[in-house]
N, C-alpha and C positions, 0 to 999 in steps of 0.2 A: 418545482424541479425543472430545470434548463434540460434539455437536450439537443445532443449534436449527432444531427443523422447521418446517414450512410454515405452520404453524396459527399458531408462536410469533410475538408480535412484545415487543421491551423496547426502553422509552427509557430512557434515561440511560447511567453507566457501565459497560462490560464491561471487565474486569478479570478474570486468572488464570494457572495456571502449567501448564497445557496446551493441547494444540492444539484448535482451535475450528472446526468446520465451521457455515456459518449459510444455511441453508433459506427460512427466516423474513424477518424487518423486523428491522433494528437500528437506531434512530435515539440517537444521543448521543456518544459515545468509544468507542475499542476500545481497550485495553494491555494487549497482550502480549508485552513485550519478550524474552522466553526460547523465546518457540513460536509455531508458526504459525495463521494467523487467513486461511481459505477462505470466500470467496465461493462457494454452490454454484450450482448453474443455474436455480434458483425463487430467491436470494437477493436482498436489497436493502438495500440501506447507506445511512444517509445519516448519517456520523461521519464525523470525524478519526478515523485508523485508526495507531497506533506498534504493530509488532511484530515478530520476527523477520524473518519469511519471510511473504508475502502473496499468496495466489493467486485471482486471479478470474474464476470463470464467469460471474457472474450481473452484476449493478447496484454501481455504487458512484459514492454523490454525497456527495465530501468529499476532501482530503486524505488521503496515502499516504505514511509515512514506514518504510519494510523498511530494516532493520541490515542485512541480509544479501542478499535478493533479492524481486522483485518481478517474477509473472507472469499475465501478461492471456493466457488462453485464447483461444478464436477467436470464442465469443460471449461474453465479458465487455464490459463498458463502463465507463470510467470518467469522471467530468466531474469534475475536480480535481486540483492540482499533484500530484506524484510526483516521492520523491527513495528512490535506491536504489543500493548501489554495481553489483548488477547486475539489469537487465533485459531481461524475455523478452515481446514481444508476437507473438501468434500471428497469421497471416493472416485479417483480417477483423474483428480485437479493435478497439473506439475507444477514445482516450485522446483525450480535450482536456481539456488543461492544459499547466503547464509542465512540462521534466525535469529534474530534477538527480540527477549519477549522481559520486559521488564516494566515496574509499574509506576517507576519513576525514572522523569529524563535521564537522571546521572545515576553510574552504580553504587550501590551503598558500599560505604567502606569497611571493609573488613581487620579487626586487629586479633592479632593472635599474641598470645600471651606463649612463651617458653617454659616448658614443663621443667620444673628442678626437677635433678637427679637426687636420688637418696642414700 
């Protein structure tokens, strides 16, 4: 697991094929689609974040898109949509934004049939 401490701050893209703890500022993109990408409790985001699995202690100002899951600790925050097919918010976590929790990329399509009258 990679981590970016306290001291660190980088803008622009974060991009790789392991898991990523962040201490630090990350301002710009995260993609990690194969591994997970932790908010820790000094951390602070402000990205669009695509990855595996997302877990936040710390700040996140930006969109959350977890393949697999997404979990807000007790002091994480997040201001920004969130879509995940599963999630976990802890007692006392904020999320404002929207949810989408679905278990596949696109919505499945719905057909409704028109009831005859008799």
């Amino acid at each position: 697991m990679a981590n970016i401490g306290k001291s660190i701050t980088i803008k622009g893209d974060l991009t790789g094929e392991e898991d990523i703890q962040v201490e630090g500022t990350v301002e710009g993109r995260v993609d990690l689609p194969n591994n997970q990408f932790t908010v820790g409790a000094e951390g602070k985001v402000r990205a669009e974040i695509h990855a595996k699995s997302v877990v936040v202690i710390g700040q996140v100002h930006g969109n959350i898109v977890a393949a697999e899951r997404l979990e807000v600790q007790a002091t994480g925050v997040i201001h920004g949509d969130v879509k995940a097919p599963r999630l976990i918010v802890h007692e006392g976590a904020v999320l404002n934004g929207s949810i989408e929790m679905s278990k596949s990329p696109a919505p499945a399509k719905v057909t409704l049939a028109a009831a005859s009258g008799a």
